[in-house]
N, C-alpha and C positions, 0 to 999 in steps of 0.2 A: 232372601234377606237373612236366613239363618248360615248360610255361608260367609255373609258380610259379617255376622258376630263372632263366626268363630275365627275369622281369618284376622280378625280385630285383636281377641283375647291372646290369640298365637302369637304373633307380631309383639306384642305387649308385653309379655314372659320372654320373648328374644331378649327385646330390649332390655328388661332385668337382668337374666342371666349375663348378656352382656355386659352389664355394667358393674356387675360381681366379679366378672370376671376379671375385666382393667382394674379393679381397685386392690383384686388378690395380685395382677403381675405386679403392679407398682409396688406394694407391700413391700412384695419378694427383693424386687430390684434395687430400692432403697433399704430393706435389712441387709444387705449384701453389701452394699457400698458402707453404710454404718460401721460395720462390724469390721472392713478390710480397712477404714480410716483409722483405728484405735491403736494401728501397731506401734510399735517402736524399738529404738535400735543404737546401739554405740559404736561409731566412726575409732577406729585404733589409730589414731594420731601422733605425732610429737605435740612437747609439747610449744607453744607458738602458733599453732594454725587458728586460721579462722575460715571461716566460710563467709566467700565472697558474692556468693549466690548461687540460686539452687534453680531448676527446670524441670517442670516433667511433663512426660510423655504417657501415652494409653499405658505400660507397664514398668515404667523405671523413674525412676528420680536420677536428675544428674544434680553432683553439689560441687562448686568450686571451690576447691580448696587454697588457702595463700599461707604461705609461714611455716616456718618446721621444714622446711625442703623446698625443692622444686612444688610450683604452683601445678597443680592437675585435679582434675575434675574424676570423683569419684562416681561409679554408677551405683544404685541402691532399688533392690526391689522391695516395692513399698506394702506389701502382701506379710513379708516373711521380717523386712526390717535388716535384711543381711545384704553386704558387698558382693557386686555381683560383676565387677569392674571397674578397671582405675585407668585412665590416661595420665600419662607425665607430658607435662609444657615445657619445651624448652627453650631456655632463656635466648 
């Protein structure tokens, strides 16, 4: 019987700890997304463009650009907020 309580009490602090534990990665994992959501960044454009729309992926932002030149789709990493690639469309 005194196996039964301690094997009780043991199990019981698992489960805490465990559940300290998930609450600390999440923390982590959403101050991290938070924190890399707040960047921002200036596209060197003519002037005339607009942005036709925008896509992203696990690391890049794609933005379409239209006006001021040839229409092409700039890449943008969204961490730093800096051009990290430009495709030209050709008419």
């Amino acid at each position: 019987m005194r196996a039964l309580k301690i094997l009780t009490v043991v199990m019981g602090v698992m489960i805490v700890v465990g559940v300290v534990a998930l609450g600390v990665v999440m923390t982590q994992r959403l101050g991290g997304l938070a924190a890399g959501a707040g960047g921002s960044g200036t596209l060197d454009e003519p002037a005339g463009t607009a942005i036709a729309g925008i896509a992203a992926t696990a690391d890049r932002l794609a933005i379409h650009l239209r006006g001021g030149g040839p229409d092409r789709v700039v890449l943008v990493d969204p961490k730093t907020g800096k051009q990290v690639g430009e495709i030209k469309l050709a008419r």
